[in-house]
C-alpha positions in Angstrom: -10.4 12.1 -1.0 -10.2 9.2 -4.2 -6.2 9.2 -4.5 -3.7 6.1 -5.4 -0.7 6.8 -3.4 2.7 5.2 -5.5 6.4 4.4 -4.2 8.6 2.0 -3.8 9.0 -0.7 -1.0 9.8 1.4 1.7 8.8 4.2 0.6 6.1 4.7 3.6 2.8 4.0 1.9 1.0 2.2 3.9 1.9 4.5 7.2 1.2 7.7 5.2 -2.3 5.9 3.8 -3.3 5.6 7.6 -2.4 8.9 8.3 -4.6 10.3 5.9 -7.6 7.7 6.7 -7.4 9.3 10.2 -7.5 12.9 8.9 -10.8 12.8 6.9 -12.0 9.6 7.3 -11.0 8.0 3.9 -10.6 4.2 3.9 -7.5 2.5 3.6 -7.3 0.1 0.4 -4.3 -2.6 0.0 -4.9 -5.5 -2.1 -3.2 -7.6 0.1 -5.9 -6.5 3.1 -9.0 -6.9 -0.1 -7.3 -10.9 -0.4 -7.7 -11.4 3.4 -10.6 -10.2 4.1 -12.2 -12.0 0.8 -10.1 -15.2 1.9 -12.0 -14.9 6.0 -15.3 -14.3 4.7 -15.1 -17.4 2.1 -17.1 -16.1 -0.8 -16.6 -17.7 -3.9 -14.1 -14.7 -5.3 -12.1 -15.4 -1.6 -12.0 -19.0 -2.4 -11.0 -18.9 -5.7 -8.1 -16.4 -4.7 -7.1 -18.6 -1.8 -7.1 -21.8 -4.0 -4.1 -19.4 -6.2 -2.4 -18.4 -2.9 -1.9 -21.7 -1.2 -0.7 -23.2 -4.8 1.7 -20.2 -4.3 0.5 -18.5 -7.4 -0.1 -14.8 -8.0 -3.8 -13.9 -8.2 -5.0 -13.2 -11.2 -5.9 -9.4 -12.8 -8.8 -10.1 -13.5 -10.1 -11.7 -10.0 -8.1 -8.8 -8.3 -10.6 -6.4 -10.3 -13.5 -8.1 -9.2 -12.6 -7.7 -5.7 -11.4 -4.2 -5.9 -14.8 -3.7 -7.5 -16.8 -5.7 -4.7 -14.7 -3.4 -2.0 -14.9 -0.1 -4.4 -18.8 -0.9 -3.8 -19.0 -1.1 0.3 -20.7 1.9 1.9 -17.2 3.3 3.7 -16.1 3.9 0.7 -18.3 6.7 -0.5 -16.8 9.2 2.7 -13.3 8.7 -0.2 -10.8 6.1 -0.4 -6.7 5.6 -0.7 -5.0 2.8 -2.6 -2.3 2.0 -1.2 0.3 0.1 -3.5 -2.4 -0.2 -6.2 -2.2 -0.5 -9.1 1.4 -2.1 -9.9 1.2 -2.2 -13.7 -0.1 -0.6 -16.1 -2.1 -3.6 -17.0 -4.2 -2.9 -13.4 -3.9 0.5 -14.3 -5.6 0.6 -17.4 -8.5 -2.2 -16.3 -8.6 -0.1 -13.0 -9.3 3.3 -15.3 -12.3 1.3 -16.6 -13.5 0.0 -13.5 -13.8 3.5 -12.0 -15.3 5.0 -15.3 -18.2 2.4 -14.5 -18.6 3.1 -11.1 -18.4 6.7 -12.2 -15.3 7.7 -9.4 -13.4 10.2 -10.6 -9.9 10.0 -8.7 -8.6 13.3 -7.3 -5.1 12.5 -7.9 -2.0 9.9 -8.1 0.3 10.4 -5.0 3.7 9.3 -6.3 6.2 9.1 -2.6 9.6 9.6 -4.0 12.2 8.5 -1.3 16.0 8.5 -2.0 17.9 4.4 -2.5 20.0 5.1 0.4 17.0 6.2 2.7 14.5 3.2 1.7 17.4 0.7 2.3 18.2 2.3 5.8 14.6 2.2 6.6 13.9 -1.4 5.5 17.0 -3.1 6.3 16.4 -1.9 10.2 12.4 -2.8 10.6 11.7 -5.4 12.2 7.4 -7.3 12.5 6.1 -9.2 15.2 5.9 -12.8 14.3 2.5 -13.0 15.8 0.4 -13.5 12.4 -2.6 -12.1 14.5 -0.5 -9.0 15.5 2.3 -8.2 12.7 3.0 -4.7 14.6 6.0 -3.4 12.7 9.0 -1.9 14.5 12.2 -0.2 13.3 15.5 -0.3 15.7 16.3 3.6 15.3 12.7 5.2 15.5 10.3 3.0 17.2 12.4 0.0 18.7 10.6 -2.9 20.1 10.7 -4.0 23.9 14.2 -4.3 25.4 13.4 -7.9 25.1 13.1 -7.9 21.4 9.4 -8.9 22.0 7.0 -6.7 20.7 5.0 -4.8 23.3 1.9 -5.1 22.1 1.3 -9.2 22.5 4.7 -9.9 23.8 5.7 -12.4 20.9 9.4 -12.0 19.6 10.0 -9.4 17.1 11.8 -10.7 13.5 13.4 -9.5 10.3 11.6 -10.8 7.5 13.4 -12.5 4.9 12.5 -9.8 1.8 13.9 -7.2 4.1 17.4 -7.6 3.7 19.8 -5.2 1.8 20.2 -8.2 -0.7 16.3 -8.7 -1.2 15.6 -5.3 -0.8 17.5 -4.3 -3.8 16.0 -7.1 -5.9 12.9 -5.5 -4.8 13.6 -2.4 -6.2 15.1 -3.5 -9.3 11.4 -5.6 -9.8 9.9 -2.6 -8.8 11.5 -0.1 -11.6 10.9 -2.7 -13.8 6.8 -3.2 -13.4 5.4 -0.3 -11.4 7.9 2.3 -12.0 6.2 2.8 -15.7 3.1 4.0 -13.8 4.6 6.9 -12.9 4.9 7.9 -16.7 1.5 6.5 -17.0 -0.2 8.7 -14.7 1.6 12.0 -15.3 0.2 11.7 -19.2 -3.0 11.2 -17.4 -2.3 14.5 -16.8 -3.4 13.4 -12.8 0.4 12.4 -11.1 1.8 14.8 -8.3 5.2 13.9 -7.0 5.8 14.3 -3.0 9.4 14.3 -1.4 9.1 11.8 1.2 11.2 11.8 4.0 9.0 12.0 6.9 5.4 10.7 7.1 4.0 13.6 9.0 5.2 16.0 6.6 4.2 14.0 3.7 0.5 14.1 4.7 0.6 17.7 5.6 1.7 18.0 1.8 -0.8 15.9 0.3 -3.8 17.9 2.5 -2.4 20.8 1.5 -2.8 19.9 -2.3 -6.3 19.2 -1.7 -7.0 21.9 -0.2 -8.6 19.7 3.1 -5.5 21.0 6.1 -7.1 22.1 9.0 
């Protein structure tokens, strides 16, 4: 599959992107994952992009399409791929279109997760990550608590709420989400490509999405 999955924070991209990865075998594509691996290896795109990190700057469009395009071009990609989170304007969108049109990718489809306010808040406001850097397992109290310790029980270093995942900063999330990546959603459904999922549980969700494309076993 070639799909970009959209939703807002919390809306379980990046669990139902892994889902689907493990079902056919598509990769799994975050920016943030393209910036860290580009940052490790050192080439000169990962060092420029570092030099905008550490300064605390947002990396540029334009160097974020040249390393989608460097990653867009690795062999793993040509069993499919899934964006998850990406694009987030419709600045990226639009440079993005072109970027496939030259590779000559044709996307099967725009995943758009819709998840209700009060669900994203209660899923947000009670996850909690391990504060290992080299770990970052993420837990949520309710569903899949951590150890009765409060250390994660993976590497056994103390599980933490980050600081953009409380009820205030999640709601200024979503307000800067409506704001800049919201639009897409318009974008893509004149693109005549958008398909809007109800997305409540994960599982479901994928079994959704597979279904669409025809690939459920």
């Amino acid at each position: 599959m070639r799909i970009i999955l959209l939703g807002a924070p919390g809306a379980g991209k990046g669990t139902v992107a892994k889902l689907l990865s493990d079902a056919d075998g598509s990769v799994q594509i975050s920016t943030g994952d393209i910036l860290r691996a580009a940052v490790k290896e050192q080439s000169v795109l990962g060092r420029e992009a570092q030099g905008h990190m550490e300064r605390g700057d947002l990396v540029p469009d334009d160097l974020v399409m040249e390393l989608m395009e460097d990653r867009l071009k690795k062999d793993d990609c040509r069993a499919g791929f899934i964006l998850d989170g990406f694009p987030r304007t419709i600045t990226q969108a639009e440079a993005l279109k072109i970027l496939l049109d030259r590779l000559h990718i044709e996307l099967d489809f725009v995943a758009n997760l819709d998840v209700p306010r009060d669900v994203i808040l209660d899923r947000l406001t009670t996850r909690r990550t391990c504060s290992n850097p080299d770990c970052q397992e993420i837990y949520n109290i309710k569903s899949k608590p951590p150890g009765s310790d409060g250390k994660c029980s993976k590497c056994g270093f103390p599980v933490v709420q980050r600081a953009d995942e409380t009820e205030e900063a999640i709601t200024h999330r979503l307000l800067t989400y409506n704001e800049k990546t919201a639009p897409l959603i318009g974008y893509y459904d004149k693109e005549g490509i958008l398909k809007t999922f109800l997305s409540l549980e994960s599982g479901k969700t994928v079994e959704a999405i597979l279904d669409f494309l025809g690939k459920r076993q």
